[in-house]
N, C-alpha and C positions, 0 to 999 in steps of 0.2 A: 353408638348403641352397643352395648353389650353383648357377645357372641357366649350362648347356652349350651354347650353339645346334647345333645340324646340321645343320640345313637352311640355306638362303641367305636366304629370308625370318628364319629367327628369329636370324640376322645381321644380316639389315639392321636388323630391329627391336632389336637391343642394340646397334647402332649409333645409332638414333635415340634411343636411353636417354642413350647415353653423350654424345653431343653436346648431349642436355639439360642434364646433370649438371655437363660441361663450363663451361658457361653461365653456371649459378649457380655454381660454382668459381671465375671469371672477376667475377664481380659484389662474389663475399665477399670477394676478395681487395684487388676496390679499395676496398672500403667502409671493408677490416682498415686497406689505405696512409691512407685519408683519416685515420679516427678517430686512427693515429698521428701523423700530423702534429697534428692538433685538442690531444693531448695534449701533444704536446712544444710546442707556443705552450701551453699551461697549462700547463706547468713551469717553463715561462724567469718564464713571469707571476708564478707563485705563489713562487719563487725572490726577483725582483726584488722583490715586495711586502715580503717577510719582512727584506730586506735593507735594505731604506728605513724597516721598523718598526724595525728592531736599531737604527739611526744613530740617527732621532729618541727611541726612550725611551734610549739616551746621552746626547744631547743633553740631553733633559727632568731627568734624572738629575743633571746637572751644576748645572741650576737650579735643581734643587729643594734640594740642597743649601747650594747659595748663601743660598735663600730661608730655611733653614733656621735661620740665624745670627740671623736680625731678626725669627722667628716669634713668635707668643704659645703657650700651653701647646696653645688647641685647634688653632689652626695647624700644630701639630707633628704632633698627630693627624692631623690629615686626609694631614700629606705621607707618615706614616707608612704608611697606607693606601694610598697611593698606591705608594709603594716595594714594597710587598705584592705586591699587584695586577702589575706590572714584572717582579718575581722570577716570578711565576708563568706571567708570558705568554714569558719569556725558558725556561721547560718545557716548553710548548706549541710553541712553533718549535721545537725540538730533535726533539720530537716529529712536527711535519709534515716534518723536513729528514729526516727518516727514508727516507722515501718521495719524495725527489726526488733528482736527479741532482746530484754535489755531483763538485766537482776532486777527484782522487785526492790523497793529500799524497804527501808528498816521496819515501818510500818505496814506495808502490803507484806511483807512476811510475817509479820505476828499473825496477822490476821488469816490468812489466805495460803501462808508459805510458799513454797517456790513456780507455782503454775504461773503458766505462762500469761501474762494480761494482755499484748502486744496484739490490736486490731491489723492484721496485712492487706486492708485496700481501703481504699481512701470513702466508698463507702458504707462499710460497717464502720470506721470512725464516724464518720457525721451521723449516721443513723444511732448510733451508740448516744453520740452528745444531743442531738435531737431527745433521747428518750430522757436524759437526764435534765433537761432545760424542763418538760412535760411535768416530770416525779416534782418538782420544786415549784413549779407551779399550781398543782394538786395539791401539795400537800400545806403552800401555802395559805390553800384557800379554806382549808379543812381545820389548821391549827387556828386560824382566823376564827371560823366559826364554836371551835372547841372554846377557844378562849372568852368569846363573846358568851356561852352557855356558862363556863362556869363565873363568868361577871356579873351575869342577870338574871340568871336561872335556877342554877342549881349551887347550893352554897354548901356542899360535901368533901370534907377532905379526900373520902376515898375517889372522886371525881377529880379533884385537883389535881390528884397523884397520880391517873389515869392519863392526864393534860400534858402531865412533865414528863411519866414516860412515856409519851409519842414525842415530845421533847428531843429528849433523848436517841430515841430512834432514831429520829429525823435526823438530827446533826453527825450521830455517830453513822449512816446510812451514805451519807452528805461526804463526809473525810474520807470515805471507802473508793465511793463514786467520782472524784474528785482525785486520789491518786493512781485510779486506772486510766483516767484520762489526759493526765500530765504524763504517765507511761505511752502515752499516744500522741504527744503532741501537743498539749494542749499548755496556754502559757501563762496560767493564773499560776501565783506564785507568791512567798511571801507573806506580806500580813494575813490577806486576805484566805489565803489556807488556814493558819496558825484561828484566824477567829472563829475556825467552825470547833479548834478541839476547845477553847473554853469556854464555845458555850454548852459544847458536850460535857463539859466540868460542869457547868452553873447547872443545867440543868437537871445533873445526876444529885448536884447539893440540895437543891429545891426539892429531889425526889423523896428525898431523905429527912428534910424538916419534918420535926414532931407537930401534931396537933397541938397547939397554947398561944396564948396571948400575944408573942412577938409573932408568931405563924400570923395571926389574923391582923395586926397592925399593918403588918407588911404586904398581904395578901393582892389587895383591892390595886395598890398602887404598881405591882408585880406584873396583875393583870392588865388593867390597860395597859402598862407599856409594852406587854406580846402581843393587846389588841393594835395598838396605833404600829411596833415592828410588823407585823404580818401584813401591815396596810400598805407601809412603806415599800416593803419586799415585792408585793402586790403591780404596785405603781412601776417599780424599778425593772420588773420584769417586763414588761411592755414597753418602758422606753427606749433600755439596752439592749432589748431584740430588735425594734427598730430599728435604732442607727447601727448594729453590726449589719443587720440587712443589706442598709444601705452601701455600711462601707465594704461589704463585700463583694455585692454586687460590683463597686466601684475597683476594685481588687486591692483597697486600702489594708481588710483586715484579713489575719488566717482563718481559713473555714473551721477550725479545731478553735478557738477563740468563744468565752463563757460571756452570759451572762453572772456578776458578782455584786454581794450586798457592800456595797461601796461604791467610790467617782472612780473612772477612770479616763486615761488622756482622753482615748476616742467617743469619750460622753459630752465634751465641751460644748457643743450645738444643744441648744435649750435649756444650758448651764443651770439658768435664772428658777427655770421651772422643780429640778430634784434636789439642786443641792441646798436650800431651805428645808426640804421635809429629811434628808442626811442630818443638816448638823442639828436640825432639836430632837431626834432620836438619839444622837452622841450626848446631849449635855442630859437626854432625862436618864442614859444612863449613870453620869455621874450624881445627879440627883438620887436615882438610885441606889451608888455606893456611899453618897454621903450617911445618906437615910441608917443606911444601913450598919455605917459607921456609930453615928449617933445612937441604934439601939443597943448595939456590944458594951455601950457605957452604962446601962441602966443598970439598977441593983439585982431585977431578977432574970436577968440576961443569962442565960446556962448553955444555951445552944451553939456548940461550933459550926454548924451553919451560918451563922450571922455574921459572922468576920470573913467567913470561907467565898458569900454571895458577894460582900461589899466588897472583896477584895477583887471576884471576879469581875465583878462588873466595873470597878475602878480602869482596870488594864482594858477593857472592851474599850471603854473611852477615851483612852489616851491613845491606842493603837488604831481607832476608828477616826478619832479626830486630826491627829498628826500624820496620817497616810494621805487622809484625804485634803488636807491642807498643803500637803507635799505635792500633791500631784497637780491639786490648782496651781500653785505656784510656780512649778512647771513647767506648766501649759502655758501660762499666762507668759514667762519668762521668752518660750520660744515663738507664739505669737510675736512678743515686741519685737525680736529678731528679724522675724520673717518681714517683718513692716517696715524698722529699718532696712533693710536687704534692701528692698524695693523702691 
């Protein structure tokens, strides 16, 4: 309960509390300044350290290969080990640079420029990637719904063009979100990055199509397949939450580890169930670029849009189809392995 004074004595006396209070407020605060500076000279330090180990096992690496040509059998062994030991400490710094302050790359500086992104405890990372697993699932469900409105309900371009840019939004929101967290640990990488910026292209193209004839040929079919992608995304998010669950739990996956629109290795368990609803979302996007191809041939085809969509959507399908073909293939590869082995 709350202490009222009244009187002028139990004023002055919550006066004298307060100047106490003051005191130590003033005390914590520099002790909070020092300790951060203590810190950031152990950052720069433990930075500098890792970067002078990176150099010298390069270095070492280069000799030891050398050394490698004139070894004898148990020589080889031991470099062997040695390369071992290399691969695994080159995991371990990936693993400390987690937790240090590293240059933003090329794109969190345009954006953002030089502020610092780097979460220091393990959980504002997860709570960071918790809220971002949440935002993609929200918003999956809302582009869903958007999409489903302008398919059966409302037949307005300026509603279309409201659709595309939350489109927009989302994906260019997505690329943002997605390189503060690979600043943190996080080990999605690769295609699967590279597919949020075109569809940040596609759907900035589509923001842009004029109202006419090719606009509305293409519309309908545009649509269901952001109805049926939102569904998939939908599905994909529940399953790959699952099994990181699992494999976390089990201490298989890292806690910084995404759900992504795509297969990946540690998805294999109920293979049978996602990767049917993956690959006919990959070919109706080529159906998609076909389409789209075959409109840029018509006579009154005027709109750079239409070669700009087809083309986009062309690359979603080849880099959607061949990644995740790759990664089946894989898996499957080191299954047989492991079955052999045994």
């Amino acid at each position: 309960m709350l202490f009222n004074p009244t009187t002028l004595t139990e004023c002055l006396q919550e006066w004298g509390e307060l100047e106490k209070d003051y005191q130590q407020i003033q005390e914590t605060h520099r002790l909070y300044r020092q300790k951060l500076e203590e810190v950031s000279k152990l950052q720069d330090s433990c930075s500098a350290s890792i970067a002078r180990q990176r150099k010298k096992l390069k270095e070492l690496s280069v000799s030891l290969e050398g050394c490698r040509q004139t070894a004898n059998p148990e020589e080889v062994g031991t470099i062997d080990g040695i390369v071992g030991f290399m691969k695994e400490r080159s995991n371990f710094f990936f693993e400390m640079e987690a937790f240090l302050p590293k240059k933003n790359g090329l794109y969190l500086s345009l954006v953002l420029g030089n502020v610092n992104v780097t979460l220091l405890n393990k959980h504002s990372k997860f709570a960071y990637k918790d809220e971002y697993e949440k935002f993609k699932l929200c918003l999956t469900v809302l582009l869903l719904l958007s999409a489903f409105t302008c398919r059966f309900m409302i037949s307005y371009r300026a509603v279309d063009a409201l659709f595309n840019f939350m489109l927009v939004w989302y994906y260019c929101t997505l690329t943002i979100r997605e390189s503060i967290l690979i600043s943190n640990g996080s080990r999605i990488k690769g295609w699967w990055v590279f597919h949020h910026y075109v569809s940040t292209f596609l759907s900035g193209v589509m923001l842009t199509w004029p109202e006419g004839k090719l606009y509305q040929m293409f519309r309908n079919q545009f649509l269901n397949y952001s109805l049926y992608q939102s569904f998939v995304q939908f599905l994909q998010y529940y399953y790959q939450s699952g099994c990181l669950y699992r494999l976390r739990a089990l201490g298989e996956r890292h806690n910084m580890d995404l759900t992504v629109e795509g297969f990946q290795s540690w998805m294999w368990r109920g293979l049978t169930f996602l990767l049917p609803f993956l690959f006919f979302g990959h070919f109706w996007q080529l159906y998609n670029g076909l389409t789209l191809f075959r409109m840029s041939q018509l006579p009154e085809c005027k709109e750079w849009q239409v070669l700009m969509c087809g083309s986009s959507f062309l690359v979603l399908f080849m880099g959607n189809f061949f990644t995740t073909l790759g990664v089946v293939y894989q898996k499957y590869k080191n299954n047989q392995g492991k079955a052999k082995s045994l």
